[in-house]
C-alpha positions as CSV (number, residue, x, y, z in Angstrom):
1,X,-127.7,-69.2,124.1
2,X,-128.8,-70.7,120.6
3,X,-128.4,-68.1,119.3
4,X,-125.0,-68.0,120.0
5,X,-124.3,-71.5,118.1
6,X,-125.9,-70.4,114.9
7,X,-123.4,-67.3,115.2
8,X,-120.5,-68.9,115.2
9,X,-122.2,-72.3,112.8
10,X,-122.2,-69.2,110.3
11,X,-119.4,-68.0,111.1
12,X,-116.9,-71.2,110.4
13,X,-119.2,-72.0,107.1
14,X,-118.4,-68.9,105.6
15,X,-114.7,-69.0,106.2
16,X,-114.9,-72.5,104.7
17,X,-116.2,-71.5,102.2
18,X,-113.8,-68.7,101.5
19,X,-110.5,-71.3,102.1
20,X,-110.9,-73.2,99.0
21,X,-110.0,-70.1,97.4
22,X,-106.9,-69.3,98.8
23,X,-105.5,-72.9,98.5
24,X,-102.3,-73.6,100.4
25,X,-101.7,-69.8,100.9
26,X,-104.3,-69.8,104.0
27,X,-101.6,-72.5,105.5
28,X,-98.8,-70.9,104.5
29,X,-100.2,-67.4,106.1
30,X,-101.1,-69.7,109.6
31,X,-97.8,-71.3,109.5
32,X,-96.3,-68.0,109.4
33,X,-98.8,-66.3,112.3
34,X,-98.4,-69.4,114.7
35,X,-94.1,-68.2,114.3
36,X,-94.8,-65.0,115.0
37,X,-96.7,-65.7,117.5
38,X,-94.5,-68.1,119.5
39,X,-91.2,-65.9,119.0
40,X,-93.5,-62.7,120.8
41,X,-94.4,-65.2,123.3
42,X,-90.7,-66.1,123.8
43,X,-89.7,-62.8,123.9
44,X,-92.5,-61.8,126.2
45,X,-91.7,-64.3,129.0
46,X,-87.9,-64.0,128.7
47,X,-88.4,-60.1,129.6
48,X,-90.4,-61.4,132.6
49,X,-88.0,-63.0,134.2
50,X,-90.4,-64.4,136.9
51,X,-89.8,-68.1,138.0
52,X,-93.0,-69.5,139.4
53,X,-93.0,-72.2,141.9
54,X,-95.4,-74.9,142.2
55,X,-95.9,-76.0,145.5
């Protein structure tokens, strides 16, 4: 399971290290990506059309 840590430790340092680079463009692109997302996700559960009911 350690080993699993140390992945993803890794993992997030190199992409750290990578952001600096990009400067306020990395925001800019997960601005845009968190839109995107939540307009699929609107349009997704609006062709559902399933209520559900908490009890």
């Amino acid at each position: 399971m350690d080993g699993f840590w140390y992945f993803l430790q890794s993992f997030f340092e190199a992409i750290f290290k990578v952001v600096p680079f990009f400067g306020l463009w990395f925001n800019k692109f997960l601005i845009v990506i968190g839109f995107i997302a939540f307009f699929l996700w609107l349009n997704y559960m609006s062709k559902q059309k399933e209520v559900e009911k908490f009890d």
